[in-house]
Steps between C-alpha positions, in 0.01 A plus 500: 500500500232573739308837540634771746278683755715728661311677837607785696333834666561714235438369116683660257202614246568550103592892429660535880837638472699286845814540547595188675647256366259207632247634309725498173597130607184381545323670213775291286406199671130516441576602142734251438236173600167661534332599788313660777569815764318507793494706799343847651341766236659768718128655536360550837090497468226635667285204622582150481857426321536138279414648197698317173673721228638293227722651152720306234788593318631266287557125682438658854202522739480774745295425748447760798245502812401780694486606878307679721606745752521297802630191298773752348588633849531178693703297222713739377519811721484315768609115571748519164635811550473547922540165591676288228758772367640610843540167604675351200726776506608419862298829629304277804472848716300627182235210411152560574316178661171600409255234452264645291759542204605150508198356465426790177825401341383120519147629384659658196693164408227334572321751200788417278511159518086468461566734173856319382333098537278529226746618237767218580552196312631193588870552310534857613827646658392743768769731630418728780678788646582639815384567831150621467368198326690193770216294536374546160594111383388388822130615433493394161582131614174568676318512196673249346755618273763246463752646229880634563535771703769705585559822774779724509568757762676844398544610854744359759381247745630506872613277758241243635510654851331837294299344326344320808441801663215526245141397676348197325843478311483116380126598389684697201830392456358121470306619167866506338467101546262510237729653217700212258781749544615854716736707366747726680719778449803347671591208644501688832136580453420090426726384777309730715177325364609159572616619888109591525367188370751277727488718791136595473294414245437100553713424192809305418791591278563186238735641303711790380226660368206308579263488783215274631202638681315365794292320301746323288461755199861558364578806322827682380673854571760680299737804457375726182643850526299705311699727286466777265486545069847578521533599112259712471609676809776552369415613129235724674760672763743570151213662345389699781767719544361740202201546747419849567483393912804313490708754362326715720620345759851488405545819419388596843778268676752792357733234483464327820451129557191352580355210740155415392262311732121416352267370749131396529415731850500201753665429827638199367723708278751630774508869390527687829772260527630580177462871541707490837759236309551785259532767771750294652668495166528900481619475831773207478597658128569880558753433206197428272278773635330603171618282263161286518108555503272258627152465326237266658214485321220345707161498361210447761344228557201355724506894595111452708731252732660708834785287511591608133404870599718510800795389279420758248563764778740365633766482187370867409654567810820317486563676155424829606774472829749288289466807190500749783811444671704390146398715245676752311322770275577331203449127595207334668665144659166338527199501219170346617216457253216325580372481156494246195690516193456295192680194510690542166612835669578322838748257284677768374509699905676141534772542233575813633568437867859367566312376854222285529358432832304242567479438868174363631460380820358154370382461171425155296709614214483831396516578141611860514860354562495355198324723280774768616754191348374458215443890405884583552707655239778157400767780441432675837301309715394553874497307808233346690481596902234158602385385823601173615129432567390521188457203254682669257786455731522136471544535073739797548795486681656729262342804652607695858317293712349656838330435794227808496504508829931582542467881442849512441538178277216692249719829519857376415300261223372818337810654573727197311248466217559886416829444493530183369743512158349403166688163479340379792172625449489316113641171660187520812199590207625288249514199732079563641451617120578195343295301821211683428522501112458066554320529797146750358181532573409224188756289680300515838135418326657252312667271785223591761222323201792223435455396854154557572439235232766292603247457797219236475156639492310431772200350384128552563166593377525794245204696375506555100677809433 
């Protein structure tokens, strides 16, 4: 079995308590054949960035590179996060076609690959995440590396007409040509792909999942919905219901139902739209006027960014007219917290929720939707409100399925799932239980690395390593 190097922004460093469940995945990965993390140190320096921080623990290498200020701000603040992010979530009115930062976030790849080379060996398995590092594989061909390597993409890709609206598109998206294998969320998102290459990108499809680039150089796309450690969700929701916060929590319901949403603060999430979905609810439901409180709990993110502090305001005030005009002295509708909470304690918010809405305006999968899943109670479970647009939607059909956009769809959903009698609710969660009991995080890793080196290396000079 070959060695792993697994690269992505963000390394997941020995001590750091993450609470995703790709870091858990790949951690066991590493651990389980040996190998080597690579990526950002998360440090933004004074002078000039590059510098190499290396630890151990046990059979893994964690290798992490600095950046400088303007590096930091053109890669990441701006052409990942301006540029890339709007437009793979379908937000063209929102990308920013600055120059400058495209030619920083190629710099910083650039850095990466010039730090990564030297540490490769000829048999490695290099497996490289997401959006900020695209032409990663493309630059290390450069220098010569000629082992298996492998991209996947945790965000949605659009149509081929978006992504053409992109300046000095085929300058980027042709780097993909240079992976052994890209992965995708759905099989929406790699259709998608292969409309782009066809349409395009100067490439051919050959075959249900394999493509040929201009050149002649064939390489291979898949479907690998990443997932969640559905167990231990689950274990971790049962035990959290002692917590202090939890109970907290329930206690202050007074009885009442509650719909739980838990969102990163972005536009892609839909929450004005959720917010009015659930005033249309209070509105289209005067029979269930106070049976239900709504908690969205929306931590902050990218806060310096004006797009994400316009939101911000905007929900603030959306709660505050939806809580004025439907309150009662003794019940709050709407609960707004822009704070985090513990994971373990965020399971058991999960368990206690007999709604969970998940209803993003595009998302590549969305693990909240199944995290709330797996945390439910077998005996009493809940019922998952999910946007059709999400790739969560394409594993599970068993939840109410909305368009976040139909006001009135996302009203009578929440409406039906508070409602909805136990026998139904047990036959719906035990269906997407037992899915995503098979169908884990360990799963994902371990077909995404089962067909990565399925694929043929693509041969070429290798430094030692």
């Amino acid at each position: 079995m070959s060695r792993l190097v697994v690269v992505s922004n963000r390394v997941s460093l020995p001590g750091e308590n993450r609470a995703g469940g790709l870091a858990v995945a790949l951690q066991a990965a590493l651990g389980e054949r040996g190998g080597l993390w690579f990526g950002w140190s998360g440090k933004v320096v004074r002078g000039p960035g590059g510098e190499v921080h290396e630890q151990r623990d046990a059979e893994i290498r964690y290798v992490t590179v600095d950046l400088d200020r303007a590096d930091h701000d053109a890669y990441y603040n701006g052409f990942s996060n301006r540029t890339l992010w709007p437009l793979l979530h379908f937000r063209l009115d929102l990308v920013d076609y600055d120059r400058a930062t495209r030619e920083g976030y190629r710099r910083v790849n650039a850095l990466f690959a010039d730090k990564l080379a030297p540490l490769l060996r000829e048999d490695d398995t290099v497996w490289i995440h997401d959006y900020h590092l695209i032409p990663l594989a493309s630059l290390l061909r450069e220098r010569g590396i000629g082992c298996r390597i492998g991209f996947f993409l945790h965000v949605p890709v659009p149509s081929a007409d978006l992504l053409m609206a992109m300046p000095d598109h085929q300058r980027l998206m042709s780097t993909l040509y240079s992976y052994d294998l890209v992965g995708f969320q759905t099989r929406r998102d790699r259709d998608r792909f292969h409309s782009y290459v066809r349409l395009y990108g100067g490439g051919r499809i050959v075959g249900d999942d394999e493509l040929e680039a201009p050149g002649g150089r064939r390489f291979r796309t898949g479907a690998f919905p990443i997932s969640i450690d559905t167990a231990h969700i689950a274990r971790q929701a049962a035990a959290a219901m002692s917590k202090p916060a939890v109970r907290q929590l329930q206690t202050s319901l007074e009885r009442r139902l509650l719909a739980i949403g838990v969102d990163r603060l972005d536009y892609s999430k839909g929450l004005p739209e959720r917010f009015h979905g659930f005033e249309r609810y209070l509105q289209r439901h005067p029979d269930q006027k106070g049976s239900l409180t709504y908690l969205q709990i929306a931590p902050v993110s990218r806060g310096d960014v004006g797009e994400y502090q316009v939101l911000r305001s905007q929900l603030e005030q959306i709660a505050g007219h939806i809580n004025g005009g439907h309150a009662e002295p003794d019940w709050t509708p709407l609960r707004y917290v822009n704070r985090n909470f513990p994971h373990p304690t965020l399971t058991g918010f999960y368990r206690s929720a007999r709604v969970g809405l998940v209803t993003p305006l595009r998302d590549g999968m969305n693990l909240v939707a199944k995290e709330y899943v797996a945390a439910q109670d077998p005996e009493n479970p809940g019922v998952l409100v999910l946007s059709l647009l999400a790739g969560a939607a394409q594993e599970m059909g068993e939840a109410l399925l909305v368009n976040p956009h139909d006001l009135d769809g996302v009203a009578d959903a929440i409406a039906s799932a508070a409602t909805m009698p136990l026998s139904r609710r047990k036959e719906r969660w035990h269906a997407m239980f037992d899915y995503l009991r098979i169908h884990d995080i360990h799963a994902w890793r371990r077909s995404y690395l089962a067909a990565l080196e399925s694929c043929g290396a693509t041969g070429g000079i290798t430094p030692d390593g």
